[in-house]
C-alpha positions as CSV (number, residue, x, y, z in Angstrom):
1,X,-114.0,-1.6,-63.5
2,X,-112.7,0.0,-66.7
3,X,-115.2,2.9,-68.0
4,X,-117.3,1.7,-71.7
5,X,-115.0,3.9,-73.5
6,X,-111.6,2.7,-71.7
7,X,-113.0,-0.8,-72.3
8,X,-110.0,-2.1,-74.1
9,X,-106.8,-1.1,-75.7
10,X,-104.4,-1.8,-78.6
11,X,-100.6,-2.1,-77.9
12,X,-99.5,-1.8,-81.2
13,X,-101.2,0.2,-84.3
14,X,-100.5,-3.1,-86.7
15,X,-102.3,-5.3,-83.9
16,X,-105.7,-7.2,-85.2
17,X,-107.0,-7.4,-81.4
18,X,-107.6,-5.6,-78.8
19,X,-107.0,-6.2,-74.9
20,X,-109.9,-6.1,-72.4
21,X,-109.2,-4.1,-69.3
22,X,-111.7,-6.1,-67.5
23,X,-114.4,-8.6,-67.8
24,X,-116.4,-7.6,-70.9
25,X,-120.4,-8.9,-71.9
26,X,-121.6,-8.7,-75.0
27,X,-122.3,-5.0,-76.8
28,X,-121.4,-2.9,-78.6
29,X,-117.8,-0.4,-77.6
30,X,-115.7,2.3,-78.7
31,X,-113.3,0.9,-81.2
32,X,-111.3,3.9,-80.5
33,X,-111.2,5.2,-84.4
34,X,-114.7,7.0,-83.7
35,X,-116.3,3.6,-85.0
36,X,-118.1,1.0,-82.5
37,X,-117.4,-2.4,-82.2
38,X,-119.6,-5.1,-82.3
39,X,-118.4,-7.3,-79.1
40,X,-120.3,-10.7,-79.6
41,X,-118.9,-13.1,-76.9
42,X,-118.2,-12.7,-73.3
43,X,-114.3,-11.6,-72.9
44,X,-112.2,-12.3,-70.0
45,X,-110.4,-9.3,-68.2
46,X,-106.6,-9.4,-70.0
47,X,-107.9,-11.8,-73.0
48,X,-108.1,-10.3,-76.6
49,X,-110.8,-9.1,-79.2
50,X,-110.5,-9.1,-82.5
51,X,-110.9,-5.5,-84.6
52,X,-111.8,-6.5,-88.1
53,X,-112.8,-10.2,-90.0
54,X,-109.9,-13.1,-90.1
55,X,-110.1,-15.8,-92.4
56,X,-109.1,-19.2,-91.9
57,X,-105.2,-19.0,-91.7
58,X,-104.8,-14.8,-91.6
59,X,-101.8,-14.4,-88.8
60,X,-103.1,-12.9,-86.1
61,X,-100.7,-9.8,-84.3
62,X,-99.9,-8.3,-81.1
63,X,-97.2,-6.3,-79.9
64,X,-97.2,-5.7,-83.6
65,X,-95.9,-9.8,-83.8
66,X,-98.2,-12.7,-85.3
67,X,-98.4,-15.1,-82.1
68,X,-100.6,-17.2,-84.2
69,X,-103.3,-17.8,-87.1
70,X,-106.6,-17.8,-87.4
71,X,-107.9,-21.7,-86.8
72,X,-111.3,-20.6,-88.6
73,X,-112.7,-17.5,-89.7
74,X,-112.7,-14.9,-86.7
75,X,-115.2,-11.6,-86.9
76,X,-114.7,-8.7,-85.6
77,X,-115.7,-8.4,-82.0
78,X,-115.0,-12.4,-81.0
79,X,-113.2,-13.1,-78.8
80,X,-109.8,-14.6,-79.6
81,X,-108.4,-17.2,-77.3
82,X,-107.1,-21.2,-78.2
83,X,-110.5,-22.3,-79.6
84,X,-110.3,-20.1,-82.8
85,X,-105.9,-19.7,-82.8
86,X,-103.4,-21.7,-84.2
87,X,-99.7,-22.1,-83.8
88,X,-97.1,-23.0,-86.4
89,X,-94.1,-22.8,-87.9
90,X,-93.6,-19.4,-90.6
91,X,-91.1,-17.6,-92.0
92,X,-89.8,-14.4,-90.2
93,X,-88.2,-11.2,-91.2
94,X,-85.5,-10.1,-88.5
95,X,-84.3,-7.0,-89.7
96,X,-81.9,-6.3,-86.8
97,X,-82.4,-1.9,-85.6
98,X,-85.3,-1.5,-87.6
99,X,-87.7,0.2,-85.3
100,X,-84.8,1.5,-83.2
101,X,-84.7,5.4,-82.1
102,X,-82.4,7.8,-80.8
103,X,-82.5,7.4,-77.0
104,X,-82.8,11.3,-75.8
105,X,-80.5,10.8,-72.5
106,X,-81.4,13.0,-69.7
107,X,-78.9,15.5,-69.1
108,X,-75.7,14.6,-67.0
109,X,-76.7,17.4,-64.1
110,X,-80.0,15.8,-64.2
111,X,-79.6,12.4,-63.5
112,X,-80.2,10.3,-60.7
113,X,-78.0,8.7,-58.9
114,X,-77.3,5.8,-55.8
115,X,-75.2,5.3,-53.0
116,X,-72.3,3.3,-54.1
117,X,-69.0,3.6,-54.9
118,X,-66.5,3.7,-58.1
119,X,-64.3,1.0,-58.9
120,X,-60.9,2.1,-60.5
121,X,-61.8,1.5,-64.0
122,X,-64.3,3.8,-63.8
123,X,-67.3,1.1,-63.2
124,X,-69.7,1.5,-59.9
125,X,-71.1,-1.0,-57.9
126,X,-73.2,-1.0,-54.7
127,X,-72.8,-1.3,-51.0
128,X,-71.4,-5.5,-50.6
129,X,-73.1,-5.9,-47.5
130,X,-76.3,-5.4,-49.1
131,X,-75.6,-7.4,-52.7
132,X,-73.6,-9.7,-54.2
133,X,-72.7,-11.4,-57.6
134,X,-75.2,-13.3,-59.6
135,X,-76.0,-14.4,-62.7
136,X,-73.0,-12.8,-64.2
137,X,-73.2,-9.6,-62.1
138,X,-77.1,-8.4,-61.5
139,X,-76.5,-6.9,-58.0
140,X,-80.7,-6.3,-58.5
141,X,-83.3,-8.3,-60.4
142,X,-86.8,-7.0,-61.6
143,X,-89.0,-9.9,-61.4
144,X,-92.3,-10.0,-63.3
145,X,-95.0,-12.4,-62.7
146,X,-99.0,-12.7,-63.9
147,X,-99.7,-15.5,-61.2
148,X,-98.0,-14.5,-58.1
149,X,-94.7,-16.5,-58.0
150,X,-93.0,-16.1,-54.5
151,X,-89.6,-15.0,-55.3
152,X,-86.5,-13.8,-54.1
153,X,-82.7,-14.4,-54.5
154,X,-80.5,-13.7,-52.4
155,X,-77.9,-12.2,-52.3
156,X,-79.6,-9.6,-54.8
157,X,-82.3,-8.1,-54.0
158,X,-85.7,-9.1,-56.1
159,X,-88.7,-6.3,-57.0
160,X,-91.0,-8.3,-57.8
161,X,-93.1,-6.4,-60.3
162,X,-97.3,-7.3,-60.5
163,X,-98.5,-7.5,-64.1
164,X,-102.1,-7.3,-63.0
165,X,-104.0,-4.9,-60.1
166,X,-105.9,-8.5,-58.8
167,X,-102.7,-10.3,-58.7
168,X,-101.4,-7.2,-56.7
169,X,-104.3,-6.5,-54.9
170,X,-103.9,-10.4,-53.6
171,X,-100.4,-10.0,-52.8
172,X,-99.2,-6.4,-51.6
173,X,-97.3,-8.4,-49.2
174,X,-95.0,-10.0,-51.7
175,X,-95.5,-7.6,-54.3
176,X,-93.6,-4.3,-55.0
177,X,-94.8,-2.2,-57.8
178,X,-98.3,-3.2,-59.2
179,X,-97.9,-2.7,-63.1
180,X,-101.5,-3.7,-63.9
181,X,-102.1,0.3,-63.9
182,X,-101.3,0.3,-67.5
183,X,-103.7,-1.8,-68.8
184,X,-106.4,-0.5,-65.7
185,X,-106.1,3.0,-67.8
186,X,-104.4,4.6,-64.4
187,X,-100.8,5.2,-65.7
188,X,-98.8,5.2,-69.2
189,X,-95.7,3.0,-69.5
190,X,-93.5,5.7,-69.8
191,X,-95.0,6.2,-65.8
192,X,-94.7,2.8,-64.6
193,X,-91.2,2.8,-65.9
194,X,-89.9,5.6,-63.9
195,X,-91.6,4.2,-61.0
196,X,-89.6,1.0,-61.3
197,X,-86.8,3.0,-62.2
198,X,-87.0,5.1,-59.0
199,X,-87.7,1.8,-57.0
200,X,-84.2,0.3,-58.2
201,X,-82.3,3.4,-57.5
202,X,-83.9,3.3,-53.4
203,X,-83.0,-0.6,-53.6
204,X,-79.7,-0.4,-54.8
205,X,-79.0,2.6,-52.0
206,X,-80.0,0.3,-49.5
207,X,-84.3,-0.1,-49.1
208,X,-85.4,-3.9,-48.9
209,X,-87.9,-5.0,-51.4
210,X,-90.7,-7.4,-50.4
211,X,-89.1,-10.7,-50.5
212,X,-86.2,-9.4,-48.1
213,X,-88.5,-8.2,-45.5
214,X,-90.3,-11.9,-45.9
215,X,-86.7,-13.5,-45.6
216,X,-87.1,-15.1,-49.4
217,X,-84.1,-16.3,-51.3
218,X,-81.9,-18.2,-49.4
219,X,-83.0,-21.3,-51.8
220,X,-83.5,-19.8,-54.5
221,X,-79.9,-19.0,-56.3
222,X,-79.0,-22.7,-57.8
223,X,-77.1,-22.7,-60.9
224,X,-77.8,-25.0,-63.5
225,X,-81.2,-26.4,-62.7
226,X,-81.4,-29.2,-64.6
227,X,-84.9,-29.8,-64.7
228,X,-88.2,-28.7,-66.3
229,X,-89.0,-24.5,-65.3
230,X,-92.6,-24.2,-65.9
């Protein structure tokens, strides 16, 4: 259970809601801005919150993206779920680079590296006994999931990456990095990342993830699946 003032977080300054870390009651929270907030329903862990008033028809943003509009006029501190946000059609700006930044590259001496070997053309690749080709050439797949979807495909190797501690806490067997650490307040992004990053560097020198050691994938690899993927 997330601390009152670790209560919920914001992934983007231009967001209008907030994310709980856990199961909320009504009261009143850190906003974060050295104001409180006024919390007047009953929030589900990983559901959102709004920060200030909406009006009927205001877009509604997070990850810094409108995902919908306000269906009726939203206060601060409801919560923020189908029965108060709408979906439809609008007009977008794509300007293409816009929040891009330099990428500061770690040092050549510094970085890490796998067991593999070079091709002549200068490109790597990894051991063939313990990957292959697919879909186009990942030789390792990162698989996300919020509900706890089985998965592996052979012949690469699939980490199957938790976006929630219950889902992970449910599933360590079938599960290899629990990301649900970022929103528990436990770890940054920029942590989880080179965790995962680390993780695919062991699996492409050779360490089996979850589903290998479970024997998942030999069904899974079926190119064009025509059918509906929920």
């Amino acid at each position: 259970m997330a601390s009152r003032d670790e209560w919920g977080f914001r992934l983007h300054a231009e967001d209008s809601v907030l994310i709980a870390r856990s199961d909320i009651e009504p009261g009143s929270y850190p906003a974060g801005d050295g104001t409180e907030l006024a919390v007047t329903d009953a929030v589900p862990r990983g559901h959102k919150v709004a920060v200030a008033d909406l009006p009927e028809g205001a877009p509604v943003r997070k990850y810094g993206h409108v995902i919908g509009f306000a269906s009726r006029p939203i206060r601060a501190g409801e919560h923020v779920h189908t029965h108060n946000l709408a979906y439809r059609e609008f007009a977008r700006e794509h300007d293409f680079g816009a929040d891009a930044t330099p990428t500061a590259y770690v040092p050549a001496d510094q970085r890490a590296t796998f067991r593999g070997y070079v091709r002549p053309d200068g490109r790597v690749g990894t051991r063939n006994y313990a990957t292959g080709l697919i879909a186009g050439g990942a030789q390792v797949l990162c698989f996300t999931t919020g509900r706890g979807s089985a998965f592996g495909c052979k012949p690469a190797p699939s980490i199957k990456l938790a976006t929630n501690t219950p889902l992970y806490e449910r599933m360590t067997d079938d599960m290899d990095i629990n990301c649900g650490v970022i929103a528990d307040g436990e770890a940054t992004v920029e942590e989880v990342g080179r965790r995962i990053f680390e993780h695919v560097l062991r699996v492409a020198s050779g360490e089996a993830t979850r589903s290998e050691e479970l024997g998942y994938g030999d069904e899974e690899f079926v190119p064009w699946h025509l059918s509906t993927v929920l």
